[in-house]
N, C-alpha and C positions, 0 to 999 in steps of 0.2 A: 073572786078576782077583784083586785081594786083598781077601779079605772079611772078616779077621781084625779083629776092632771095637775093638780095646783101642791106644792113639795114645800116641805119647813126649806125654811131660809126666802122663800120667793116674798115677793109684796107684789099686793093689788092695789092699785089708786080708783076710784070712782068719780066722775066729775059730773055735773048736770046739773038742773036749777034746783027747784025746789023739792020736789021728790028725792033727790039728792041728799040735798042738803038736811031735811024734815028734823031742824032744828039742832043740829048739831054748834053751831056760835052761839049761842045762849043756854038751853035749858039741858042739852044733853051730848056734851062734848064728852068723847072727839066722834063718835059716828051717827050721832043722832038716833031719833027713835023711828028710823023708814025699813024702812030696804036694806039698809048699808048695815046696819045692825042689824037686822033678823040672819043679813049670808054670814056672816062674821060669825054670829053666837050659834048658827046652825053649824055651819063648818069645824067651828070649836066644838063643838059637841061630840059630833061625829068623830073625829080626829084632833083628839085633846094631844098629842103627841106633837101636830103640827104645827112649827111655829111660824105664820104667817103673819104677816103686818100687812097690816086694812089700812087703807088712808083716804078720807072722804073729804072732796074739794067742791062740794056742791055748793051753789050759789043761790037762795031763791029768789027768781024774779030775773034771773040769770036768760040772755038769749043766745041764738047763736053765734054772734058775732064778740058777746062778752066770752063766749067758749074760747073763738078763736084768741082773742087776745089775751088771755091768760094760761093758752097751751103751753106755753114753753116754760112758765114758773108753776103751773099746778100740776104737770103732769112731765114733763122732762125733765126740770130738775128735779123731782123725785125720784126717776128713775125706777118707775116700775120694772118688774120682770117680764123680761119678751118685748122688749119695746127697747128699739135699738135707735 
């Protein structure tokens, strides 16, 4: 049974500081070398069929108040899937 809920065509955005971001605007664009990349290249592995786009808006040094002010261009107008 495949129970993995994330379908070709969807996109995921990630946003947060630095663990987020773990160098993605400099040395390892576009998802850095954290987190964001590891679900990405595992998910691709897995389901090399799926064509999902990753999009990583992490900021390091980022608070939550930098979160809230950049909700609406880092993650609305991208317009993730499931986010209405």
């Amino acid at each position: 049974m495949n129970d993995f809920k994330i379908q070709s065509g969807q996109k995921i955005v990630l946003i947060g500081d630095s663990i987020t971001e773990w160098r993605r605007r400099d040395q390892f664009p576009p998802f850095g070398n954290g987190y964001v990349s590891m679900a990405a290249n595992l998910v691709t592995a897995k389901y090399p069929n799926r064509k999902i786009e990753w999009v990583n808006k992490g900021i390091g040094g980022d608070v939550i108040q930098g979160l809230a002010e950049r909700w609406t261009r880092d993650i609305l107008e991208e317009r993730p899937t499931g986010y209405q």
